[in-house]
N, C-alpha and C positions, 0 to 999 in steps of 0.2 A: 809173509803176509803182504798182502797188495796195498797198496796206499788206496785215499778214495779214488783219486783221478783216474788210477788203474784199473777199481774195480766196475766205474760208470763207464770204461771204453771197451771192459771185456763183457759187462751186461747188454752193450749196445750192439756191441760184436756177435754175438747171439741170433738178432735179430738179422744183423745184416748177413751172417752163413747162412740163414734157414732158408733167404730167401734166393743165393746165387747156390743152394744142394739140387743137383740132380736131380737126388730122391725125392726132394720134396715137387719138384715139378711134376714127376712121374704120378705124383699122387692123383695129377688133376687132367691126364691122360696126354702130357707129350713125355716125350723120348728123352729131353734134353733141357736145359735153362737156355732160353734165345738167347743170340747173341749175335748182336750187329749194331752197329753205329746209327746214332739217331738220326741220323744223314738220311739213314736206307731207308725209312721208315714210310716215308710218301711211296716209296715201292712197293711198301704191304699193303696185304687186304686191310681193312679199315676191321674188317669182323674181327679177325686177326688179333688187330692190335686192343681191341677190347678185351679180349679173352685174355690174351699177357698183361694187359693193364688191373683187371680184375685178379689174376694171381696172383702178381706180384703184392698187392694192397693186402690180401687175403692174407700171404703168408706172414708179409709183417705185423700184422694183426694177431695174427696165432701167438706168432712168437712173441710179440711184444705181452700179451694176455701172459703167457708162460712166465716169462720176468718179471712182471709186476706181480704175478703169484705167488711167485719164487720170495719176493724182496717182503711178499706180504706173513709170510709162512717163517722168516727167518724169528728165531727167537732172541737172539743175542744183539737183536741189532734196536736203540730205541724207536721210538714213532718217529723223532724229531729227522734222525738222520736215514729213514724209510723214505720219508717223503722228498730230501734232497735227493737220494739215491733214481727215486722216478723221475722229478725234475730231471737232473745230469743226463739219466738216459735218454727221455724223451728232448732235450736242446740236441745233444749231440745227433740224435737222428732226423730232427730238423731240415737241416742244411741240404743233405742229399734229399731228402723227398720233396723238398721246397725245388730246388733244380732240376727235378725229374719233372716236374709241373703238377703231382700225387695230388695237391692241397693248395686252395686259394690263400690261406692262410690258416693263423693258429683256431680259430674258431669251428674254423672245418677239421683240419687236422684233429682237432679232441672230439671233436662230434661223431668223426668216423672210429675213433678207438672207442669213445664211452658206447656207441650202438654196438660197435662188435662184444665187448664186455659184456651189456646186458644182455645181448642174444645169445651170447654163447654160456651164459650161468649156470641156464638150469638145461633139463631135457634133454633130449636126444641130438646130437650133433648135426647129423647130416636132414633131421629135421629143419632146424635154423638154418643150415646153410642152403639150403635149397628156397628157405625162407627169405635168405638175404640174395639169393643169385637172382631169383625175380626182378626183386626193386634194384640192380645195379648193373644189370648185362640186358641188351634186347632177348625177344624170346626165343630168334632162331640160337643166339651164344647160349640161352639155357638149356636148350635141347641138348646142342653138341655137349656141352659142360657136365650136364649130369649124367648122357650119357659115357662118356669118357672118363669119369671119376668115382669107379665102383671099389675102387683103392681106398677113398675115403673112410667107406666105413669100419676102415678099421684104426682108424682116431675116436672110435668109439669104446674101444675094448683099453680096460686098465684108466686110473687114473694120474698116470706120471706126469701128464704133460701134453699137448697138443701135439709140437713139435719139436719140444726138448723136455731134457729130463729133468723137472721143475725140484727132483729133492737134490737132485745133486747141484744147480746151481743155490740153493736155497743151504748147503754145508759150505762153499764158495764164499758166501760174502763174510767178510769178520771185520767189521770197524770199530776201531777204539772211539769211546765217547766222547776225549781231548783231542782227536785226530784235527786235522785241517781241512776244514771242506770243500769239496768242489765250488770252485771258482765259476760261473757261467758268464757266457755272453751277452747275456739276455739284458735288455733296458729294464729298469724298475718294474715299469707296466708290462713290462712280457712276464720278466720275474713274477709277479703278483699271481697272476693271471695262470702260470704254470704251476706254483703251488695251492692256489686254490686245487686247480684241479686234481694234482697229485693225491692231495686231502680225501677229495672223492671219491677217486678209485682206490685210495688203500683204505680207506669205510663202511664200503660199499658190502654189503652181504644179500649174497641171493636169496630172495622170498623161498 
């Protein structure tokens, strides 16, 4: 059995595979996951670099929605230590999208999960996300976008998971009730602030 520390860095690790697989690139019509030094960047198209910025965001979204499904779905585990288990995940993944420059900060950072949450609850998938590519890419990166991403709709067949298999990490997590909990970095006020929100999303049930 995994200690918590262990299982917040392998729920977090989740997130961060889905979004450096191939496969999952390939869903949204490139060949490959980019990959070049931030250096290169002023060398790209700017269209370009929206298109990989909008993917990247996307996919940790999916995935991230997948683990919080997962942690919400689990039976064995209480509410108390669900909600830390979001926290730990969502601190640990922090850091890197704080450096990437993803999120101005924690405000934005949950606004952009709790919108993909709620849009992606009920309906049809590639409804919403045609929904959300509007308001977040200009309109020439929407034409290219949707038409390069006919791969999508088949995130609409089966309910396992977006981008991972949400029953098998949801038999994954097993934490004893006296276990020792994740430790965070977080100041009081970021603490506060992140379990409120945790609160909500593991509450939260689609109309």
């Amino acid at each position: 059995m995994r200690n918590f520390k262990e299982q917040v860095r392998a729920l977090a690790g989740i997130v961060s595979t889905a979004i450096q697989h191939d496969g999952n690139w390939k869903l949204f019509g490139f060949e490959s996951r980019p990959v070049r030094g931030g250096i290169f960047n002023i060398f790209v198209d700017k269209d370009l670099l929206e298109r990989e910025r909008f993917i990247i965001r996307e996919l940790a979204l999916l995935s991230i929605i997948d683990v919080i499904e997962s942690i919400k779905q689990n039976n064995t585990t209480n509410e108390e230590n669900k909600v830390v288990l979001i926290v730990g995940v969502l601190s640990v993944l922090r850091d890197p999208f704080f450096k990437m420059d993803f999120f101005k900060n924690d405000a934005d950072y949950f606004d952009f999960i709790w919108g993909g949450i709620y849009s992606y609850a009920s309906g049809s998938f590639i409804a919403k996300y045609r929904e959300r590519l509007k308001t977040l890419v200009n309109p020439s990166n929407y034409v290219m976008l949707m038409a390069a991403s006919p791969e999508l709709l088949s995130l609409n067949i089966g309910k396992r998971g977006f981008l991972a298999n949400r029953e098998m990490i949801c038999k994954n997590i097993e934490i004893e009730d006296d276990e020792e909990i994740f430790s965070s970095s977080l100041r009081q006020s970021e603490l506060d602030f992140y379990v409120k929100f945790a609160r909500t999303v593991l509450f939260f049930k689609p109309e």
